[in-house]
N, C-alpha and C positions, 0 to 999 in steps of 0.2 A: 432497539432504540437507536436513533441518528444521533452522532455530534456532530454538528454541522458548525463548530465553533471554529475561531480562526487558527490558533493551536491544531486544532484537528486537521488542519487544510496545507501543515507543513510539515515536507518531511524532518524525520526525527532523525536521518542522518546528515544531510546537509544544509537544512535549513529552508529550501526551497519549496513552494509553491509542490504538491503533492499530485494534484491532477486528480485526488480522488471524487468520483462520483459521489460517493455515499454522504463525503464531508461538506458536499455542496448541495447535499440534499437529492440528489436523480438517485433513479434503482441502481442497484449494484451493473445490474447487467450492461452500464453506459461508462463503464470503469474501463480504463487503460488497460490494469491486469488482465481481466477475463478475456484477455488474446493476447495476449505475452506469457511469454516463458519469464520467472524470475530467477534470480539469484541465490543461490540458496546461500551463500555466504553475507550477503547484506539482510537478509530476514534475521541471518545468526544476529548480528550486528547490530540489533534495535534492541534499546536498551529496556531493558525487562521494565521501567515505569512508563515506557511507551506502548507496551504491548497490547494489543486490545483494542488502543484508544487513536492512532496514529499512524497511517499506511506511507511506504516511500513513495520514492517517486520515480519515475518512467526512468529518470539516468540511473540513479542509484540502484534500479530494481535488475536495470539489463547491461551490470557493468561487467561480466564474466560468461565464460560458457555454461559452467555449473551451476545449469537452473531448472525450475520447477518449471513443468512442462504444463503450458495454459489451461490443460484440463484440471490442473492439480488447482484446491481450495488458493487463495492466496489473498494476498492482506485484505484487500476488498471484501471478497466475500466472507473473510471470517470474523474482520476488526468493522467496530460501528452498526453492527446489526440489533 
């Protein structure tokens, strides 16, 4: 199931516009992530009532080296399905 609501379309850590697919209604597969490496320390980072419901955003996802490599599941494809 999609939340394409407007809450859903902003990142839960800095407030900004998320860029996610899913939250705008496209397939997962037209998401930012699924060709990025993430963060693994900003996934830490999202606060357990966001989780599920609210993916970051492209700055906040690729702000370190220590990150989930693009093959790996990531907010897209696991939050909003």
């Amino acid at each position: 199931m999609s939340n394409t609501s407007a809450a859903a379309q902003q990142c839960p850590l800095c407030g900004q516009n998320n860029r996610c697919a899913v939250a705008q209604g496209l397939p997962a597969e037209q998401c930012w992530c699924m060709t990025a490496s993430i963060d693994r320390d900003a996934l830490a980072r999202i606060p357990a009532a966001d989780r599920g419901l609210r993916c970051i955003c492209p700055g906040c996802g690729q702000a370190t080296d220590d990150r989930v490599p693009a093959t790996a599941p990531t907010a897209a494809a696991q939050v909003l399905r």
